[in-house]
N, C-alpha and C positions, 0 to 999 in steps of 0.2 A: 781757515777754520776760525772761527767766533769763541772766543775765551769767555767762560762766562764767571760770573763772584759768582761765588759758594763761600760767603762766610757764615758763619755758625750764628743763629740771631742769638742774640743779649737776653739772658737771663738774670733774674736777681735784681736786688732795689740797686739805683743808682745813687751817688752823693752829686747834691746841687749844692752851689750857692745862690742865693735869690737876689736878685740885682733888683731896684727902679725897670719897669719895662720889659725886663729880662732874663734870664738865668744862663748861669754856667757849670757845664758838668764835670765836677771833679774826680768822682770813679762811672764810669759807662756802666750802664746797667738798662734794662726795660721799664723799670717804674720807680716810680716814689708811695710814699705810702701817705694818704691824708691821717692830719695832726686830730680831725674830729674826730673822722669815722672809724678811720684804721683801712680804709678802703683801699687799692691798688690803683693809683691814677698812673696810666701809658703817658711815659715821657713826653710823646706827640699831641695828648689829650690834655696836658699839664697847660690849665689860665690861671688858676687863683695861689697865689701865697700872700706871704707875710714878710718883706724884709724884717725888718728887727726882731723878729721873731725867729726866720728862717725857715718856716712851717708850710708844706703845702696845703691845698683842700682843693677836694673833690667837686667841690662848686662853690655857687655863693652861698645856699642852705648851709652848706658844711661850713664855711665862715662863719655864719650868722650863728651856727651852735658852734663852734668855737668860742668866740667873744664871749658869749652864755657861758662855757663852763668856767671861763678864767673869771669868769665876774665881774666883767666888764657891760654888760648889756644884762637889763633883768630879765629872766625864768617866764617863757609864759605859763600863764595860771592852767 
């Protein structure tokens, strides 16, 4: 007989730290939450953050209004 998983999938934000190239998960969860949008980016879906920040985002858009609301990049008109 074939054992099959049956674990219970992850729910809830998880805690990352952001590395150079990489990340590591410090509480298991399903998503993180982008720093621009407020968006639910799927762990598996997770490209973009910010080391010294810590911050993820939903894409490069969501970067780009990031940097924008911290005032780092000006507002377009």
């Amino acid at each position: 007989m074939n054992r099959i998983d049956r674990r219970v999938p992850m729910s809830g934000p998880a805690e990352i730290e952001y590395l150079d190239g990489d990340f590591k998960i410090k509480k298991p969860g399903a998503f993180v939450v982008c720093a621009a949008t407020g968006a639910h980016i799927m762990i598996e879906e997770l490209r973009y953050w910010n080391v010294d920040r810590q911050e993820p985002y939903a894409g490069p858009e969501a970067k780009m209004l990031r940097l924008q609301q911290l005032g780092e990049l000006p507002r377009k008109p």
